[in-house]
MMTF fields as JSON, N, C-alpha, C and O atoms, coordinates in Angstrom:
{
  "mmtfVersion": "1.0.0",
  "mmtfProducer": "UNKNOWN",
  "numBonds": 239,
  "numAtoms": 240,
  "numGroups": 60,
  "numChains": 1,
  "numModels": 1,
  "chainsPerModel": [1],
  "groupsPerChain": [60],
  "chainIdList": ["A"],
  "bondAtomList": [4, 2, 8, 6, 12, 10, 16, 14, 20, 18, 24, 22, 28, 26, 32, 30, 36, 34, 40, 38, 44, 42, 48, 46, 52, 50, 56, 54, 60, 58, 64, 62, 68, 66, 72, 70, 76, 74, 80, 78, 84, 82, 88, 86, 92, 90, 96, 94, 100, 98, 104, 102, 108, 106, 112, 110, 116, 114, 120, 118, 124, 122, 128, 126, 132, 130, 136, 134, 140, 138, 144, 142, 148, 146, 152, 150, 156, 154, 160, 158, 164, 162, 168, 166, 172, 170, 176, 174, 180, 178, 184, 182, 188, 186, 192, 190, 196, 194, 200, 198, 204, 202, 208, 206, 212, 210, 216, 214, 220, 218, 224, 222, 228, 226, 232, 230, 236, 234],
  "bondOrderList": [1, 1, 1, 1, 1, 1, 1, 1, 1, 1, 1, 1, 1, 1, 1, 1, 1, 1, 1, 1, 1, 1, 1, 1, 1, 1, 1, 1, 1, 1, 1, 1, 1, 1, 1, 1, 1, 1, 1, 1, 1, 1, 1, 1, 1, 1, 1, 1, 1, 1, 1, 1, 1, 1, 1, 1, 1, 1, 1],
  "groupList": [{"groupName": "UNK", "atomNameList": ["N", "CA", "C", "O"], "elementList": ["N", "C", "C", "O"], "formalChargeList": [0, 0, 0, 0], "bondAtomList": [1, 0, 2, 1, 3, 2], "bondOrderList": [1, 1, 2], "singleLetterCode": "X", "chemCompType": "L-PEPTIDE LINKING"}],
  "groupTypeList": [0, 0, 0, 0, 0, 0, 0, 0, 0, 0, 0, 0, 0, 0, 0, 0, 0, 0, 0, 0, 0, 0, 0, 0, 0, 0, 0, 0, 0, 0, 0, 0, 0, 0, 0, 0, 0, 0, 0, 0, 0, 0, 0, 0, 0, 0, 0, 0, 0, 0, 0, 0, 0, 0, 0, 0, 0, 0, 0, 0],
  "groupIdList": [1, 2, 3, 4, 5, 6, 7, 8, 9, 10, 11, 12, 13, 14, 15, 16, 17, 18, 19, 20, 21, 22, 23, 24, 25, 26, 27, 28, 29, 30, 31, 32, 33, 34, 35, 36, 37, 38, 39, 40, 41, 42, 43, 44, 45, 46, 47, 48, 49, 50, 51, 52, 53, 54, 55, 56, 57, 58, 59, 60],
  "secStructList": [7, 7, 1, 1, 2, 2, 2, 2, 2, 2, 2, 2, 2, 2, 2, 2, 2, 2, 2, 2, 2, 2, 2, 2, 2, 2, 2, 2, 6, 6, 6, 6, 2, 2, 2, 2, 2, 2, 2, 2, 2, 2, 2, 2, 2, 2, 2, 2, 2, 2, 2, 2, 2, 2, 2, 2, 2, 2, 2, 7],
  "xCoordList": [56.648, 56.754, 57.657, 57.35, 58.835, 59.713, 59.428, 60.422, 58.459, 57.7, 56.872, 56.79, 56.47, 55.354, 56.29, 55.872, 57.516, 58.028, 58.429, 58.436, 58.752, 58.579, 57.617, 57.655, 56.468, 55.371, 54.935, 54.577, 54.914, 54.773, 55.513, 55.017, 56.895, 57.48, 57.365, 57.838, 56.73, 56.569, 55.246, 55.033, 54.352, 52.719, 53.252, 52.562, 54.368, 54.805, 55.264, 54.762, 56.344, 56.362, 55.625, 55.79, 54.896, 53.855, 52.85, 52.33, 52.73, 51.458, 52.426, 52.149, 53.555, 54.286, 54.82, 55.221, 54.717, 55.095, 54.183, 54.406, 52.842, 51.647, 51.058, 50.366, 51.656, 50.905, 52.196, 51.735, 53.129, 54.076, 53.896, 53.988, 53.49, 52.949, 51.78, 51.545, 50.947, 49.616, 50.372, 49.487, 50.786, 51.488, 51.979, 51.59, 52.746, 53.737, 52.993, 53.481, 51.674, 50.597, 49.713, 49.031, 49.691, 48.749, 49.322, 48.586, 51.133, 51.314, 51.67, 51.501, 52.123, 52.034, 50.453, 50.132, 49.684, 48.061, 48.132, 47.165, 48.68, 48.659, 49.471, 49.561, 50.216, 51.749, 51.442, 51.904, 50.696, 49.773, 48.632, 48.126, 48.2, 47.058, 47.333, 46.972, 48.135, 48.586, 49.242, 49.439, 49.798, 50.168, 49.158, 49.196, 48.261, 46.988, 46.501, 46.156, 46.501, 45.74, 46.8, 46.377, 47.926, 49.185, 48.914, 49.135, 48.509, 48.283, 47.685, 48.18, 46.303, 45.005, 45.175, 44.686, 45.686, 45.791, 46.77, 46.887, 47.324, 49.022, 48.034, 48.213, 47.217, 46.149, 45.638, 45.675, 44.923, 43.752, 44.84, 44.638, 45.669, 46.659, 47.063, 47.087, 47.475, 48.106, 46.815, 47.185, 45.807, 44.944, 44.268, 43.781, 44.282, 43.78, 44.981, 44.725, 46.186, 47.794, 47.697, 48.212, 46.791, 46.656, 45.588, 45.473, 44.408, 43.686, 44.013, 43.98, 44.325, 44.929, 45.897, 45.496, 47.222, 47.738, 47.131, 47.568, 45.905, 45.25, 44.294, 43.628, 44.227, 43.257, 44.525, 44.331, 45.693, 46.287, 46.522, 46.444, 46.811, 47.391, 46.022, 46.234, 44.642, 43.947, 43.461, 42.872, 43.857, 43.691, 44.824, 44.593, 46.12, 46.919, 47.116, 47.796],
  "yCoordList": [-47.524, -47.053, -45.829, -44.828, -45.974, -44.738, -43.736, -43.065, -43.52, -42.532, -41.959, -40.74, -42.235, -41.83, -40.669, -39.882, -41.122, -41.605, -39.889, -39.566, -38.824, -37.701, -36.623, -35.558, -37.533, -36.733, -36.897, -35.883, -37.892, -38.313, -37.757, -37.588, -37.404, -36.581, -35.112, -34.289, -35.04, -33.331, -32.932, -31.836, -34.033, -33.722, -34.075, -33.422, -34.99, -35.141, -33.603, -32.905, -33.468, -32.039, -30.227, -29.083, -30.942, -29.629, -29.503, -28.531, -31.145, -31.561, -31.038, -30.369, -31.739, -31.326, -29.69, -29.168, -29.174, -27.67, -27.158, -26.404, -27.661, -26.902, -27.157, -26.47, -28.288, -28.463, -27.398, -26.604, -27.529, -26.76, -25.167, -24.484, -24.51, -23.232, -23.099, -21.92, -23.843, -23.645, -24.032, -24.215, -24.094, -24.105, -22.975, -22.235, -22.593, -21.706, -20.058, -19.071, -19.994, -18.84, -18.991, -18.02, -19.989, -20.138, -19.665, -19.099, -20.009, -19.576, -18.028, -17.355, -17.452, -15.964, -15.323, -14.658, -15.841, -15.445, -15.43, -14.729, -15.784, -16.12, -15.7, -15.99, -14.762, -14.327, -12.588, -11.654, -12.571, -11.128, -10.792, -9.671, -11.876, -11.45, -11.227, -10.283, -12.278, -11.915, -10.729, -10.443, -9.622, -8.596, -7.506, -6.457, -8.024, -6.842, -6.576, -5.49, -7.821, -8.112, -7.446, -6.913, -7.38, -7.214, -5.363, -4.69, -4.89, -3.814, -2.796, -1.698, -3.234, -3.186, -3.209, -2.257, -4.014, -3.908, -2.865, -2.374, -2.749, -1.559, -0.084, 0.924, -0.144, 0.983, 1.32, 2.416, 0.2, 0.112, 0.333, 1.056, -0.374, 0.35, 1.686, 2.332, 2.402, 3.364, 4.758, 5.839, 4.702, 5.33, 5.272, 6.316, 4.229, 3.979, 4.808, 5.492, 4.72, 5.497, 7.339, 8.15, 7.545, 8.972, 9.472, 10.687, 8.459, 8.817, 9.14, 10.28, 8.267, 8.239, 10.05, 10.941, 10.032, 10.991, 12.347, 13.436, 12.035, 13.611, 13.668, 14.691, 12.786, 12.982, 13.48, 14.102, 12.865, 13.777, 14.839, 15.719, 15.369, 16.395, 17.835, 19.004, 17.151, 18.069, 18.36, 19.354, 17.178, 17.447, 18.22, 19.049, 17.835, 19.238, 20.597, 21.354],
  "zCoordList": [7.893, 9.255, 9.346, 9.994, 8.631, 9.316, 8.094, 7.814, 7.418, 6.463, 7.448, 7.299, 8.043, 9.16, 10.611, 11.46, 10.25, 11.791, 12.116, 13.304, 11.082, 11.301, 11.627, 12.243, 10.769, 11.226, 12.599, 13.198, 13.123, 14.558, 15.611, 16.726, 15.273, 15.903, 15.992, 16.777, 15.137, 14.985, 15.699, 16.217, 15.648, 16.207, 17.769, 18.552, 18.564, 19.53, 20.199, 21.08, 19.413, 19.955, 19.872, 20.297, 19.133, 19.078, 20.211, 20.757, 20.421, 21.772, 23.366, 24.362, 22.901, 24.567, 24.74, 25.781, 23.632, 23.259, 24.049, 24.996, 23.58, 23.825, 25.668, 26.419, 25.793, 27.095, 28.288, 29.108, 28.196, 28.81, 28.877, 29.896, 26.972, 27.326, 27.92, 28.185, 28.236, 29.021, 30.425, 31.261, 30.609, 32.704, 32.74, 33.643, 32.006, 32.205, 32.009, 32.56, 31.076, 30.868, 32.217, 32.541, 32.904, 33.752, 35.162, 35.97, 35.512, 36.295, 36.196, 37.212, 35.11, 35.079, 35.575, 36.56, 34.445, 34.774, 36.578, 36.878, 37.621, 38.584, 39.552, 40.745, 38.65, 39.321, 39.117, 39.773, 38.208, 37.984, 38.59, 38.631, 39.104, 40.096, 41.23, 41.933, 41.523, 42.931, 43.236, 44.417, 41.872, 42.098, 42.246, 42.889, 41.493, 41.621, 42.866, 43.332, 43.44, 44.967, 45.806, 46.832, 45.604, 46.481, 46.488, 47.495, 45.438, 44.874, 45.336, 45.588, 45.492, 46.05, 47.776, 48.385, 48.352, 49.745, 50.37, 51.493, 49.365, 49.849, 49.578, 50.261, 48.721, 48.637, 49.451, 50.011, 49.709, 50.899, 52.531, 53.506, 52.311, 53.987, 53.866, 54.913, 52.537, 52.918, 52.806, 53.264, 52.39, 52.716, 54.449, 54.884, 55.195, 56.547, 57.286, 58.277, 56.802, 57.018, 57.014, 57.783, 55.778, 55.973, 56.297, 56.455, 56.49, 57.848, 58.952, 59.416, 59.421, 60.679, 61.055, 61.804, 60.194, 60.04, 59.835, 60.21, 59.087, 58.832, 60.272, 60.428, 61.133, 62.18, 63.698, 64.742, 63.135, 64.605, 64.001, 64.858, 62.851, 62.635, 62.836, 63.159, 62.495, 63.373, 64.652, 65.078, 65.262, 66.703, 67.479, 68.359, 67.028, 67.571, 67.167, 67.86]
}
């Protein structure tokens, strides 16, 4: 039994190693998108921003 009892520990923490880096890749994967999107809309406003601006600036 306690011939065994290292290897068991080592496949223990390789399994809980592994399940922790998959949360932790998943919430980045997720923390980067939401920046893209965050990204993309600050685009998309500040172009409607210099619309706007380029349309009074030819009307006066």
């Amino acid at each position: 039994m306690w011939t065994n009892a290292g290897a068991i520990i080592s496949v223990g923490g390789v399994l809980i190693g592994a399940y922790v880096t998959n949360f932790v890749a998943e919430d980045y994967r997720k923390f980067r998108q939401n920046i893209i999107i965050a990204a993309g809309l600050a685009g998309e406003l500040e172009s409607h921003a210099l619309v706007t601006g380029l349309k009074q600036l030819v009307q006066t």
